[in-house]
N, C-alpha and C positions, 0 to 999 in steps of 0.2 A: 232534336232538342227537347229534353225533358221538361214537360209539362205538369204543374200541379194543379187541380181546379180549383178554384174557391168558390166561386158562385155562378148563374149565368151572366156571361159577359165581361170573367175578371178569373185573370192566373196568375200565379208566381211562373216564370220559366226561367232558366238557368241561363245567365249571360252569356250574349255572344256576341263575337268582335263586332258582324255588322249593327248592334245597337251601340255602340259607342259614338254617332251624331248624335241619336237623339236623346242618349241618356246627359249626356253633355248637356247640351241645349235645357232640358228640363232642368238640371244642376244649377246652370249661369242663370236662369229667368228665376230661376226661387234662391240665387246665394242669402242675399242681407237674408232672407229668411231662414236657410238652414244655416248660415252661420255663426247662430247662438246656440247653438247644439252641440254642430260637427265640427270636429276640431281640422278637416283635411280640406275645408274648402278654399284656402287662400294655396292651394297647391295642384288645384285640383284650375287649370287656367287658359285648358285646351284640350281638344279633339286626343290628341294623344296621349295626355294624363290621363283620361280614360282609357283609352285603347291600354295603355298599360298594365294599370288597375283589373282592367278586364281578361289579362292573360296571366296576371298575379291569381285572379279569383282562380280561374279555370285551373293552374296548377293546385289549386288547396285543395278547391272540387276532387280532383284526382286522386291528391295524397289524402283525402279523406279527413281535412283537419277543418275547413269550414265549408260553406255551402252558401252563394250567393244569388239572390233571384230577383228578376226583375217585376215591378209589378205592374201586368197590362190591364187594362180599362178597356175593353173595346180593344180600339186597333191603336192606343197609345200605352205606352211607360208612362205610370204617373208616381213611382217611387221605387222603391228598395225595398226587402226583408230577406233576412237570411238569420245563417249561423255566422256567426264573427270566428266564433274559435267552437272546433268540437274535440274533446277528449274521451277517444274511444276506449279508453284503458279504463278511468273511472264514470266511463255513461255519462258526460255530461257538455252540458254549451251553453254557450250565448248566444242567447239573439241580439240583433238590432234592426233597426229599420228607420224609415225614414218616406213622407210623402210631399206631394207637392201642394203646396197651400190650398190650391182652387179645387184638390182632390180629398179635403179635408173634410168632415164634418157631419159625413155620408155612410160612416161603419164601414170605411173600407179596408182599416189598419186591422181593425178588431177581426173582420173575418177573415183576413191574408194569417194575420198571428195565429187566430186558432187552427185553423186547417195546418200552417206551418208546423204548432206543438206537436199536435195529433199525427203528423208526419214524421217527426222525429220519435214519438215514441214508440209505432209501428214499424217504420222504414230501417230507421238507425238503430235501431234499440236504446234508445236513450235513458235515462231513470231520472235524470234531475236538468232543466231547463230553467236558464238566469237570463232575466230583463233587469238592466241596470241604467236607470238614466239619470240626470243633471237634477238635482233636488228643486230645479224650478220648473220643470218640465211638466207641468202638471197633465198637457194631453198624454204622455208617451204613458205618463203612470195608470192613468186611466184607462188606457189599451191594455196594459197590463194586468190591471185588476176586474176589465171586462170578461180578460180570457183564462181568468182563474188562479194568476197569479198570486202566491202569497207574501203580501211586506216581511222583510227579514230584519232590516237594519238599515242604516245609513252607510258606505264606506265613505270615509273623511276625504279629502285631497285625492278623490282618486283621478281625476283626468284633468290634466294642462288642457286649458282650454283659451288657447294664443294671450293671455297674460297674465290669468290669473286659475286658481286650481280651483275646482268644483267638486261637491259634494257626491255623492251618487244614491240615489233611495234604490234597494237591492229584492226585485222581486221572485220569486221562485216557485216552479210545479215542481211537481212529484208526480213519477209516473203512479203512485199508490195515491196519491189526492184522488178525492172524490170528481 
């Protein structure tokens, strides 16, 4: 299982079926919390919405169009980071991520993103890397502009977010940024 390090005591590694308990579990104990965010959590409502999810990732993994990792603390999952979408024709993706509240507040997102970038631009050849979040999301943007992102723009409406559309603040590296 492919392993990326971040620091002592904390990896990205690539999902696999047997984490789908507990990635679950960490899901359901933080919903009301990631559900001002993430638009898939009122779908997301058992053991095997994940498991699914988690054979959805592994085939993209595969076809080389996202890349999805778990993030361990120790000997726990305490969130997400990945590629949502990579486009190897013109070098470029998206990230997203996601942690769990009581895993907040500790530089954990900041050093999982940067290690991530730095992995995409070596590993994948990458040249241009987008963090897009909810224009109220003010921690996601701040992980953003920890790890060297740069504010581009606002996109208007871009994500249904179960009733109403959200703005998105549109950050971006460059594999030539300093």
């Amino acid at each position: 299982m492919p392993t990326i390090p971040v620091a002592p005591g904390l990896r990205l590694v690539d999902l696999q079926l047997e984490d789908a308990d507990e990635l679950f579990a960490l899901t359901d104990a933080n919903r009301a919390y990631l559900r001002r965010w993430l638009p898939w959590l009122d779908h997301t409502r058992g053991v095997a919405a994940t498991e699914t999810f988690i054979r959805f990732a592994t085939r993209e993994a595969a076809g080389g169009t996202a890349r999805h990792f778990a993030i361990w603390e120790q000997q726990a999952i305490v969130g997400m980071c990945g590629y949502n979408h990579i486009d190897t024709v013109n070098r470029n993706a998206t990230i997203g991520y996601w942690l769990a509240a009581e895993a907040q507040g500790q530089g954990v997102m900041t050093r999982c993103v940067t290690v991530l970038a730095n992995f995409g631009f070596a590993k994948l050849d990458l040249h241009r890397q987008v963090i897009a979040c909810a224009e109220d999301n003010r921690r996601s943007e701040l992980v953003a502009r920890r790890c060297g992102f740069v504010f581009e723009g606002v996109a208007r409406d871009a994500e249904w977010l179960y009733d109403r559309f959200v703005n998105h603040r549109v950050h971006a590296r460059l594999r030539t940024d300093a």
